[in-house]
C-alpha angles and dihedrals in degrees: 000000000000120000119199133193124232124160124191116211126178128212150199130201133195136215118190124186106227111210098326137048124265122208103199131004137212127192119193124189135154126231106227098191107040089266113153147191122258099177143012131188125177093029144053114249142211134166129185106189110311087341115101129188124181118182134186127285125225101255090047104039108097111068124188123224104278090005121115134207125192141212131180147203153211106227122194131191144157123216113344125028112191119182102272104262120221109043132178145152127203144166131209 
């Protein structure tokens, strides 16, 4: 019998508005080891290979200066499970 390994992590993320107000987010990363996301809430999602993007949704778009929204996020690997490289946020 062959036994493999699959974990399951989930994760939330945070966007804060700095001094002034945003109106729409994205946030970009790339996944170094295959791992992939299973599941999203608070966010619209998109991946094209390792690369992720994950941009607002309508009712958390606006965010007020000094204000934060969150998403998260079902992650899934097998084997290793290095910190996504490549990340930024922006707004338009």
């Amino acid at each position: 019998m062959r036994v493999r390994r699959i974990a399951v992590v989930a994760a939330t993320a945070v966007v804060r508005a700095m001094a002034v107000a945003i109106n729409g987010w994205t946030v970009r990363w790339t996944f170094p080891n295959g791992q992939t996301n299973s599941q999203l809430w608070n966010g619209s999602y998109a991946s094209s290979g390792a690369s992720v993007t994950v941009r607002n949704v309508s009712y958390n778009g606006t965010v007020p200066a000094g204000g934060t929204t969150t998403f998260g996020f079902l992650g899934n690997w097998n084997g290793s499970n290095a910190t996504p490289t490549s990340l930024a946020c922006s707004s338009p």
